[in-house]
C-alpha positions as CSV (number, residue, x, y, z in Angstrom):
1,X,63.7,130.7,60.5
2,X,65.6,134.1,60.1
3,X,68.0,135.1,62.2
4,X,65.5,137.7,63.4
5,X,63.7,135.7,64.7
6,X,65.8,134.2,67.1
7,X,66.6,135.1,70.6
8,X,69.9,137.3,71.3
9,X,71.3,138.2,74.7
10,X,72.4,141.2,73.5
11,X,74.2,143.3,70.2
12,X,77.4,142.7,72.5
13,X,76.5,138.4,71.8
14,X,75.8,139.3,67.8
15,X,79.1,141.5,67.3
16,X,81.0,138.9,69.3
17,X,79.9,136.4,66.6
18,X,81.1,138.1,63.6
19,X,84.6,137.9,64.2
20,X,86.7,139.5,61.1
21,X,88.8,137.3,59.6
22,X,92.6,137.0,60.0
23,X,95.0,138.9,58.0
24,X,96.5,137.2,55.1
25,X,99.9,137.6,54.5
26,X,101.0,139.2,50.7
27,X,103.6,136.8,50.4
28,X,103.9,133.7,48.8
29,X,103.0,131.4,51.2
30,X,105.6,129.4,51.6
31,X,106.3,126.1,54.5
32,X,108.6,123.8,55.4
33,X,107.5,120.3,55.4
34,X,106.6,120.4,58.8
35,X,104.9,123.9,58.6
36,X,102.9,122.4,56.3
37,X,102.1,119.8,59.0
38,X,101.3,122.6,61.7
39,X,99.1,124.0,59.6
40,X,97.1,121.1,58.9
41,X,96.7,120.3,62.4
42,X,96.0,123.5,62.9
43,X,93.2,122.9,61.2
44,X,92.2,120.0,62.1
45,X,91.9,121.5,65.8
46,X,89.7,124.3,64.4
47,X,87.2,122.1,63.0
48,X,87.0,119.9,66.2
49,X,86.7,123.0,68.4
50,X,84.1,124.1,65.7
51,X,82.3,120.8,65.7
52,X,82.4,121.0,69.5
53,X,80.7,124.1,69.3
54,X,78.0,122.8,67.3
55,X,77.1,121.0,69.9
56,X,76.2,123.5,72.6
57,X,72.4,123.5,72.9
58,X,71.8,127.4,73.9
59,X,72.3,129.2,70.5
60,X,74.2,132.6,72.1
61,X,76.4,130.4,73.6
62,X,77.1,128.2,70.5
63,X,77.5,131.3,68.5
64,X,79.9,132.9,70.7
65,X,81.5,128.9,71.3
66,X,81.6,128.5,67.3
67,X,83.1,132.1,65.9
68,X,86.7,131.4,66.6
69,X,86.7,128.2,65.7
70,X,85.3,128.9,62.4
71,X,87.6,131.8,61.4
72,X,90.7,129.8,62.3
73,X,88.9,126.8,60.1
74,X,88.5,129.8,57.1
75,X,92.0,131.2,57.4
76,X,93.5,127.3,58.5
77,X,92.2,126.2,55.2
78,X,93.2,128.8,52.9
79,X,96.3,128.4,54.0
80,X,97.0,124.8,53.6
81,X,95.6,125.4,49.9
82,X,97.8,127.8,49.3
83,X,100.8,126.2,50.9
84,X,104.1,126.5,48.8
85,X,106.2,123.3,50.2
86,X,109.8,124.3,49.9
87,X,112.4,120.8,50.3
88,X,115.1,121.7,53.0
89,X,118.3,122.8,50.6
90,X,120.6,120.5,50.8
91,X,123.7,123.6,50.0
92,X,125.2,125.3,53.0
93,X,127.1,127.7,50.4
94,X,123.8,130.3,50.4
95,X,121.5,131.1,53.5
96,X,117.9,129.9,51.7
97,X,114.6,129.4,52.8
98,X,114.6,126.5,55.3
99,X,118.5,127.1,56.0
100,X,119.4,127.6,59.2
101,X,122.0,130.5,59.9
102,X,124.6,131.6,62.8
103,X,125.4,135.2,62.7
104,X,127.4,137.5,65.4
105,X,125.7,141.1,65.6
106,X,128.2,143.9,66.1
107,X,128.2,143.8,70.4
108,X,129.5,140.4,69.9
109,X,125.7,138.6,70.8
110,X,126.2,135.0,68.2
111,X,122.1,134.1,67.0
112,X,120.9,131.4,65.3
113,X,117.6,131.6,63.3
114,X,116.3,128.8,61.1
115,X,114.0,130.5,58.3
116,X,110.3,129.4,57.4
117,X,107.5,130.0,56.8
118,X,104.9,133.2,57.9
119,X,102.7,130.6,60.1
120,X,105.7,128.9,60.9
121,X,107.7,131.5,62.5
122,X,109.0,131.4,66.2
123,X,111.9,133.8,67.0
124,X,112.3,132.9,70.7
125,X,112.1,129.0,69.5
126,X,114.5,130.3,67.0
127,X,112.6,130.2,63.5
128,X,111.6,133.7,61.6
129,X,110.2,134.2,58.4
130,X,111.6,134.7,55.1
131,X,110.1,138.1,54.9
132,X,111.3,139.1,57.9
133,X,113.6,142.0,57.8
134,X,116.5,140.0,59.1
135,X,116.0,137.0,57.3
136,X,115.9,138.8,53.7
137,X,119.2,140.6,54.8
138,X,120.8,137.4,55.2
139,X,118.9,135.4,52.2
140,X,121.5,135.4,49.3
141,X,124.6,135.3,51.3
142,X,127.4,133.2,52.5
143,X,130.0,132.2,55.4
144,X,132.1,135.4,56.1
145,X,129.4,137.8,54.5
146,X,128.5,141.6,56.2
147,X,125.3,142.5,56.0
148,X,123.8,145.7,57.4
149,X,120.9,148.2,57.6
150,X,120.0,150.8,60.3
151,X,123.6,150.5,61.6
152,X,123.3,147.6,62.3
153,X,126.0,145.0,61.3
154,X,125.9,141.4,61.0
155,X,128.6,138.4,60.2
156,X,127.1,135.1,59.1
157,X,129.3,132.5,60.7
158,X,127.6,129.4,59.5
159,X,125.2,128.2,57.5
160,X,123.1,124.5,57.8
C-alpha cells in the first residue's frame, strides 16, 4: 500500500520522520582502537532502538519512534566502514594521533588533551580531534616546542 494511503496525524508527524542525515566529516576518518569500539556500539544501540521501534503498533508513532534511530544506524555504519584504525604510537619524541600531550598556555593554565578521533572527541573528558585547531598546532612537535596562532602561545611540556 502507498504511503498515501495511510493514516497521518499531521505534516508536522511526516516532516518529523524525515530526519536529514548527519553531517559527515571531510576528513579521514580516523579512530583509536577503542573509538573504533564506540562506534560500533554505537551502532549496535541504533539498531536495537531501531528494532524497538519496529515494534510499536501505531504507525505515526513508530515513524516518529524509528527516524532517529535509523539515521544514527545510516551515519553509525558509514562510519565504522570507513574507520581508519590508527595503533597508539609507541614514540613520545612527536605529539601524533593517539598521543597524549601536556601543554602550559601563556597565563600559566597546564592542559592535557589526548588526540582521536572526530566521533571520538571529548574536550572536557580531555580528548580532541586531530583536526581540531589545537591539536594540528601541536601535531608535528616536541618537548620544549612554542607553538602559536591568534596570540595565542603554547609550551608542550610532555608528551605520552
Amino acid at each position: 500500500m502507498s504511503v498515501a494511503f495511510t493514516k497521518e496525524d499531521s505534516a508536522e508527524t511526516a516532516s518529523e520522520t524525515l530526519l536529514p542525515d548527519r553531517p559527515v566529516s571531510p576528513h579521514p576518518n580516523l579512530v583509536t582502537e577503542s573509538g573504533l569500539k564506540a562506534l560500533e556500539l554505537q551502532l549496535q544501540q541504533a539498531r536495537e532502538a531501531f528494532e524497538t521501534a519496529q515494534k510499536i503498533e501505531d504507525v505515526n508513532e513508530r515513524r516518529r519512534q524509528a527516524a532517529i534511530p535509523l539515521r544514527d544506524v545510516r551515519y553509525f555504519a558509514a562510519r565504522v566502514r570507513s574507520a581508519q584504525v590508527v595503533p597508539k604510537t609507541t614514540s613520545t619524541d612527536i605529539v601524533a594521533f593517539a598521543s597524549t600531550v601536556t601543554f602550559r598556555r601563556e597565563d600559566g593554565r597546564v592542559q592535557k588533551y589526548h588526540i582521536v578521533g572526530e566521533d571520538e572527541a571529548d574536550p572536557k573528558a580531555g580528548s580532541v580531534s586531530f583536526v581540531s585547531p589545537v591539536a594540528r598546532l601541536l601535531m608535528g612537535k616536541a618537548v620544549g616546542d612554542v607553538v602559536g596562532t591568534s596570540g595565542q602561545e603554547l609550551e608542550i611540556m610532555a608528551i605520552s
